[in-house]
N, C-alpha and C positions, 0 to 999 in steps of 0.2 A: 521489561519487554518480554512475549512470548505471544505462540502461536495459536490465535482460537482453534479451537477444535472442532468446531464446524464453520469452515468461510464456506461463502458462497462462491457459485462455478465461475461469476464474472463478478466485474469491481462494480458494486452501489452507488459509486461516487459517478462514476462517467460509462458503466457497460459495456467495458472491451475486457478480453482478458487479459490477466495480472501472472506474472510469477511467482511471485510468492506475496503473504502477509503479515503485520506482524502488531501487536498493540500494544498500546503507551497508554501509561496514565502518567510520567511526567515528562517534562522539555526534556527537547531534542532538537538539533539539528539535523537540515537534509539540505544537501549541498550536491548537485546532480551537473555542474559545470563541467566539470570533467572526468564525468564517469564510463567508464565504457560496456558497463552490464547494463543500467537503468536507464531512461531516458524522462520518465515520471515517474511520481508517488501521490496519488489521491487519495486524501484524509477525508474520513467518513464516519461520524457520531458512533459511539456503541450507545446500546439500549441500555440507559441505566439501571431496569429494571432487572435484567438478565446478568450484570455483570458490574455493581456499583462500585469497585474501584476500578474499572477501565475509563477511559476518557477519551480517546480514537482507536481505529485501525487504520494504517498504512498499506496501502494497495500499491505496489511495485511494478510497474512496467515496462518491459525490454526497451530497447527500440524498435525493434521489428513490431511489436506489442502498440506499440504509441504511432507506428505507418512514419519512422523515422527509419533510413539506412545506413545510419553514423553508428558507429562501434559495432560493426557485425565485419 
């Protein structure tokens, strides 16, 4: 896992902003049941041209982030 180096200002996947991001090229778990930082994570293709061993980014977002007000 590690952080691209240029994300974009809002998540690709859904268009709100994210917290932070981060990319996988293998399995992982996300389990946001009882989290009280995140409230979503939107997975989003990378360009395999630009980056052939990535496989997603992870787009993070709050609750406040996702217009939820649980865990703030």
């Amino acid at each position: 896992m590690y952080v691209p180096e240029d994300p974009p200002e809002t998540c690709p996947a859904c268009g709100d902003p994210y917290a932070s991001v981060s990319r996988h090229n293998d399995g992982f778990v996300v389990n946001l049941l009882d989290n009280e930082r995140y409230r979503r994570v939107c997975f989003h293709p990378v360009d395999r041209d630009a980056d052939p061993e990535a496989a997603f980014d992870c787009f993070h977002h709050t609750h406040r982030q996702a217009g939820s007000s649980a865990g703030e």
